[in-house]
N, C-alpha and C positions, 0 to 999 in steps of 0.2 A: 428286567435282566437278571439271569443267574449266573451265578460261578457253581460249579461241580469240580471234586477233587475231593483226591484218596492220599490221607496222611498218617503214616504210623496207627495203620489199622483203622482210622476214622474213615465214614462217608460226611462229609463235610459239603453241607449248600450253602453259599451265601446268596442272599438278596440283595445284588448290589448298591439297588436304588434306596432302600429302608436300613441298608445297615444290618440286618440280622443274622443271625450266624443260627444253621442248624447243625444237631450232629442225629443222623439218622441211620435208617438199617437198612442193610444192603435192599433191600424192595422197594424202600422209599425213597432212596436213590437212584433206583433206576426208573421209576414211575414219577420223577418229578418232571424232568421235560418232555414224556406225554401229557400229562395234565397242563404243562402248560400247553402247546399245542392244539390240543385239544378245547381248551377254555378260548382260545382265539376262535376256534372255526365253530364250537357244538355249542360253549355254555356252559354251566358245571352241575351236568349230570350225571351224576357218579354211574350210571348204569350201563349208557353211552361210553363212559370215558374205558371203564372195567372192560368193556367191548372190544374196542380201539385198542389194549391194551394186550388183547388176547392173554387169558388168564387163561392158565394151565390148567387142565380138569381139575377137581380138588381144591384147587387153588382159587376159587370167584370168591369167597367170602373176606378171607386175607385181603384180598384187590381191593374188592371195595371199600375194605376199613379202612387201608394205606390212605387211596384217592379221597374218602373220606377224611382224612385228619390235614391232608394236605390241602384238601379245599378251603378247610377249618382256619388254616394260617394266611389263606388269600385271605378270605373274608375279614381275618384281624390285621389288614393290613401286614404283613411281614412274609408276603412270599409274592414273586410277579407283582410288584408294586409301580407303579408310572414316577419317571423323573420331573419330580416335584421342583428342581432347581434350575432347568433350562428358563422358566419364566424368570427367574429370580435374577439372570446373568445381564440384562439389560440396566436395570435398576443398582445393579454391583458394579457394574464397569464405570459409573457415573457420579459410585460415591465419592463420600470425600475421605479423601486419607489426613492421618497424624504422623509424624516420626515416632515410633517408639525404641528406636533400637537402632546404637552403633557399634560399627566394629574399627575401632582404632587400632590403625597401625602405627603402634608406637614404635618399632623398629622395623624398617627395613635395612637389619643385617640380621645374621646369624653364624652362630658359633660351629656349626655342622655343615656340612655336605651332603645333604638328601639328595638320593638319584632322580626320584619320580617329582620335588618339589616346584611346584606349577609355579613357587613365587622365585623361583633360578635365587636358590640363597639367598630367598631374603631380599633382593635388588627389583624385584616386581619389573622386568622390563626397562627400569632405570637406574637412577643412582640409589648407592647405600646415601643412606641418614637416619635420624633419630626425631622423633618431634621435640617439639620445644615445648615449655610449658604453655607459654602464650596461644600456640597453638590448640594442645587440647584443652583446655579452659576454652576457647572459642567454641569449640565443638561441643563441648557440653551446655555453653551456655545456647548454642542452635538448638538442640535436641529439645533443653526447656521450653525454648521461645516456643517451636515447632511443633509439640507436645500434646495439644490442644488441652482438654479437660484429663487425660489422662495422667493418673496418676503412676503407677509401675513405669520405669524405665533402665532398659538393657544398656551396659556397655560391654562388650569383649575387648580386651588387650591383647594386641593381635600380634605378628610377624610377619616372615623372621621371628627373632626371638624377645619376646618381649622384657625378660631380663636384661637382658646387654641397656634397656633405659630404665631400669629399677626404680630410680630419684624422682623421675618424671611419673611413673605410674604411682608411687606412692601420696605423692603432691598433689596428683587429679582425683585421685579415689576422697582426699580430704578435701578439694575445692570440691567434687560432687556432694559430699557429704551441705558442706555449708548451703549449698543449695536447696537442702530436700526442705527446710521447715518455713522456711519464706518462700517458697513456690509449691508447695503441697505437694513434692513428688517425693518417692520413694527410688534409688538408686539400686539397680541389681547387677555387682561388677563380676566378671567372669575372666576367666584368663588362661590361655592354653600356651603350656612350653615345653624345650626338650628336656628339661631338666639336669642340666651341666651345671648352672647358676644356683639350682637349687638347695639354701644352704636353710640353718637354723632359725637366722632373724628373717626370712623370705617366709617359710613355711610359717612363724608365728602371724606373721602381717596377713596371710591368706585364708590362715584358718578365722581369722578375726573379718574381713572383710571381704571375700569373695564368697558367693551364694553357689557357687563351680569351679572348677579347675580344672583343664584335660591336660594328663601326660603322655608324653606322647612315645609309642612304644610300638613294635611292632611283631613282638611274640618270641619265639626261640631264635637263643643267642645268632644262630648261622644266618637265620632271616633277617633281626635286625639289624644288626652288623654288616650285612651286605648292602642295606640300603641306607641305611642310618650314621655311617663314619664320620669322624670330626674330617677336618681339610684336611691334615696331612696322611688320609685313607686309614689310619685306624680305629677300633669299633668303640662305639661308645655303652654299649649296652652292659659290661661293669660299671660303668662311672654311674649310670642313672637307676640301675635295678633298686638296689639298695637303699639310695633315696627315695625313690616311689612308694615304694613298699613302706618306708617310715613315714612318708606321709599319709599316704592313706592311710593308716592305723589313726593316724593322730586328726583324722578328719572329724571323726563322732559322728554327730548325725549330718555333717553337710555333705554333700555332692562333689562326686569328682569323677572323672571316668579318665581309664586307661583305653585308648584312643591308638588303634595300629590301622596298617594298609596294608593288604594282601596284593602281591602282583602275582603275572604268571609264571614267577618262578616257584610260589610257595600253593599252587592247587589244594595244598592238605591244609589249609587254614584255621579247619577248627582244631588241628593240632597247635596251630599257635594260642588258638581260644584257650585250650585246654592249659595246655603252659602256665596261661598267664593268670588262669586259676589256680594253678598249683604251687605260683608266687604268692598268693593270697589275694589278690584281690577277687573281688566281683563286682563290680563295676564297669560293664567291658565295651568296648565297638571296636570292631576289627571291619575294616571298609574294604571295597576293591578300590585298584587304583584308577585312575582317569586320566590318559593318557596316546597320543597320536599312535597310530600303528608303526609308525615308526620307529617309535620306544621300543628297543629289544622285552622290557616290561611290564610293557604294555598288556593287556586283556585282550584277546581276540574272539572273533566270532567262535573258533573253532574250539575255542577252551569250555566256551560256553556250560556245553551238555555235564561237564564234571564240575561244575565250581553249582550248578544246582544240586547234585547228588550232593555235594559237600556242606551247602547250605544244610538239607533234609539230613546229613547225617549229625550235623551239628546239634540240630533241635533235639536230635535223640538222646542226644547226648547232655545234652544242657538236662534234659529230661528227665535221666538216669541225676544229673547231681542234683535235680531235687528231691527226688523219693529217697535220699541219701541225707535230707535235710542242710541241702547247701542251697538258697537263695543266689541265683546267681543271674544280675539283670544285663544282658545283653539286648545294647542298643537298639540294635534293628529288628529284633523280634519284640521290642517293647510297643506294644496298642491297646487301646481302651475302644472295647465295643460295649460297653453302656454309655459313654459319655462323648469322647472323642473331640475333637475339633470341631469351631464354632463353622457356619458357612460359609465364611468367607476364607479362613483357610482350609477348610476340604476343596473350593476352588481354584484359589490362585498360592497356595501355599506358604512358604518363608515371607513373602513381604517384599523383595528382592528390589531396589530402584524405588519404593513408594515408602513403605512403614522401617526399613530397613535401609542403611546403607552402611560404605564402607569412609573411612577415611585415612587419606595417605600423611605420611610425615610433617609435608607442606601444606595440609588443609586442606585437600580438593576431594569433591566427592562423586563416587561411581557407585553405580548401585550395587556391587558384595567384593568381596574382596577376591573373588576369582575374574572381575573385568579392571580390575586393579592396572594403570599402564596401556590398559587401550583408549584412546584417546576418542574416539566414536562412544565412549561411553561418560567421557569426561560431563559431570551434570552439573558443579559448579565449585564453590568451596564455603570454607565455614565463615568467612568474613561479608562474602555475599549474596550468599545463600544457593537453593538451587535457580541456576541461571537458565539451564538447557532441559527449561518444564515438559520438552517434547516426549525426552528420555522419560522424563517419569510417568509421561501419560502411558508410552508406548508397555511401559512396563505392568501401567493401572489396564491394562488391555489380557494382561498376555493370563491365560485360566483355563482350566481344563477344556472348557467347549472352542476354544483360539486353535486348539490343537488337534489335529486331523485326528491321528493316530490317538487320542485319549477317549475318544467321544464312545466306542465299542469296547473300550476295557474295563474287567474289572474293579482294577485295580487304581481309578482315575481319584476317591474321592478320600483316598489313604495316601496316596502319594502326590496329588495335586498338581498335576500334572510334569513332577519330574524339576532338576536345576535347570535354569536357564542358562546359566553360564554356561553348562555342557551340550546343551541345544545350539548354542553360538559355536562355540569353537569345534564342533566336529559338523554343523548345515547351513552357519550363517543367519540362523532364524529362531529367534527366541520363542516363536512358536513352534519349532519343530521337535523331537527327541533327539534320547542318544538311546540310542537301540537294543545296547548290552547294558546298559543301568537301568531298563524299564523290565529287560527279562529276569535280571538278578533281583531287583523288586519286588519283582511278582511272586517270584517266588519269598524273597524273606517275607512278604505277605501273608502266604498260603502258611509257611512257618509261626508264625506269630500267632493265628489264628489257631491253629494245630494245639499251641502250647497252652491257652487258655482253654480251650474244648478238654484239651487232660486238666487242666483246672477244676473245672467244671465238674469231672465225673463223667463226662462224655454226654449230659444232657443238654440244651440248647443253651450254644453260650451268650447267647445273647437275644434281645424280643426288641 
């Protein structure tokens, strides 16, 4: 299977099944799906295929070079390659999983009024609270037990906001800590917030013990501020600019990303990209939102055709600020086509319900924190363990070939078949999609690959 696609002046083939990226010239682009074609029905005789191809008087010696070099890349395995992983999904759905990664909700409140927040301020469906200590101590000592031989292990500090329980995050990060040299693990804490709390001794504590950080922002002032207000509807985007900006400076070389939502109010989004480079950072993802059609804010089908122009004008742009000598790593155009993800997540992705879970204030666990409050997904809690192992099987199921719609895309084995939570709450079926995250995908795809091919020099970005 190929992808074909014209980006910022590239002809760009991928192979979807080997992974390869070519960038080639306009003849070898259009003479790649006759050779394929043609190698189904003839065989790869270039003389045959230059035939088949009807080459323009003048023009037979060119043909056959092309068809020639493109045969060249069958033959090395990286072009029309056969899916080597459909054997591989019977044997995968049957391994065995470890925990390696939670997301503690250590607060369910928050200090803000987000419009589009799926966790309704922080209250996920239920009550406001805060965990106890006892609680996430339990959840960490699960994750060990649970762990198998693995040594690296995720925690996120989640919301709501996860400052409003400061005392409590601090207290766990030092019990995780006590943990790592008597059970051989390695702790990796993370922690995303709106940044209202964030003061001096907070950012000292973070830059000392979180391996991440996301703040969380949503680009120019009019934008954020529309979406982003404290409770009593004024904006917050003075309160936390300033802070952000000092902290990222004072990061050095750890990781942090400035983390916004695009609705369809703000279509011109790499305007907000651009902004929030012009604030200084580079560290960026600016997301759509995900939300019922109902949401006046929602994304709809018909936004669709301009929020891809905006993607591709984005990457131009990102483009332009590197020949400018500005590094600037934006989230979703970020892929690695020599290395990539191991097989089992190009199949079933995040982890979601098996290697991954979420946990609420009171210790109960759902497979991410977007089924947070649905009780059809309630798996068990941290005192006794997972109870409802159906959930986790159904979830050790759910992988690109589960899924109708993933099995002819290109883009199945970069995106993994897509969130399940958003496959739930817009079809009921963790095997299904969401239809305008799989077209916005595809395209940040085709983008991300686009921007390494200018990497590259425009020669094959990858073998």
């Amino acid at each position: 299977m190929i992808h074909r696609y014209e980006s910022n002046g590239y002809h760009i083939v991928l192979d979807v099944n080997s992974g390869s990226v070519h960038v080639v010239d306009e003849l070898a682009y259009e003479l790649i799906p006759v050779v394929e074609k043609a190698l189904a029905e003839h065989g790869a005789d270039v003389d045959r295929i230059a035939e088949l191809a009807e080459a323009p008087a003048g023009r037979e010696e060119a043909y056959r070079e092309a068809i020639s070099e493109i045969l060249e890349l069958h033959e090395a395995g990286m072009l029309f390659t056969e899916d080597i992983y459909r054997d591989y999904i019977s044997d995968f759905q049957n391994r065995e999983t470890v925990v390696k990664a939670l997301c503690l909700h250590i607060a369910h409140d928050c200090n803000l009024a987000c419009q589009y927040c799926f966790a309704e301020e922080g209250e996920y469906h239920g009550r406001r609270a805060l965990m106890d200590l006892d609680t996430g101590k339990a959840a960490l000592d699960f994750l060990v037990k649970n762990s198998g031989s693995r040594v690296n292990l995720e925690v996120d500090f989640f919301g709501g906001e996860p400052l409003l329980n400061w005392q409590v995050v601090k207290e766990l990060v030092a019990y995780g800590r006590s943990l790592e040299k008597p059970y051989h693990k390695k702790f990796r804490f993370t922690l995303t917030t709106n940044g209202v709390l964030l003061n001096d001794e907070v950012q000292e504590f973070l830059n000392r013990e979180m391996a991440n950080v996301v703040l969380s922002i949503d680009g120019r002032k009019e934008v954020h501020d529309r979406m982003r207000p404290f409770r009593g509807g004024q904006g917050s985007y003075e309160r936390i600019v300033p802070v952000f900006q000092k902290f990222a400076r004072s990061r050095g070389e750890k990781d942090y990303y400035v983390r916004g939502t695009f609705t369809r109010y703000n279509p011109d989004f790499a305007e907000d990209v651009m902004h929030l480079i012009d604030l200084g950072f580079d560290q960026i993802s600016v997301e759509p939102v995900v939300a019922p059609a109902s949401a006046p804010y929602a994304i709809r089908e018909e936004d669709v055709p301009k929020l891809l122009e905006e993607y591709d004008r984005l990457a131009a742009l990102l483009l332009e600020q590197k020949k400018a000598g500005k590094h600037i790593n934006f989230f979703h155009f970020t892929i690695d086509l020599t290395g990539g993800p191991c097989v089992a997540k190009r199949l079933s992705g995040c982890g979601s319900g098996t290697e991954y879970l979420a946990v609420t204030p009171w210790g109960d666990f759902y497979p991410c924190h977007q089924f947070v409050g649905q009780e059809a997904f309630l798996m068990g809690n941290v005192r006794d363990g997972i109870v409802h192992t159906e959930i986790r099987d159904r979830f050790q199921r759910c992988n690109v070939y589960a899924k109708e719609a993933c099995r002819d895309c290109f883009a199945r084995f970069y995106c993994s078949g897509g969130c399940a939570a958003n496959a739930w709450n817009f079809h009921g079926d963790i095997d299904s999609v969401y239809e305008i995250g799989c077209q916005l995908q595809r395209k940040r795809i085709e983008c991300a690959i686009m921007l390494q091919a200018a990497a590259a020099g425009g020669e094959d970005a990858a073998e």
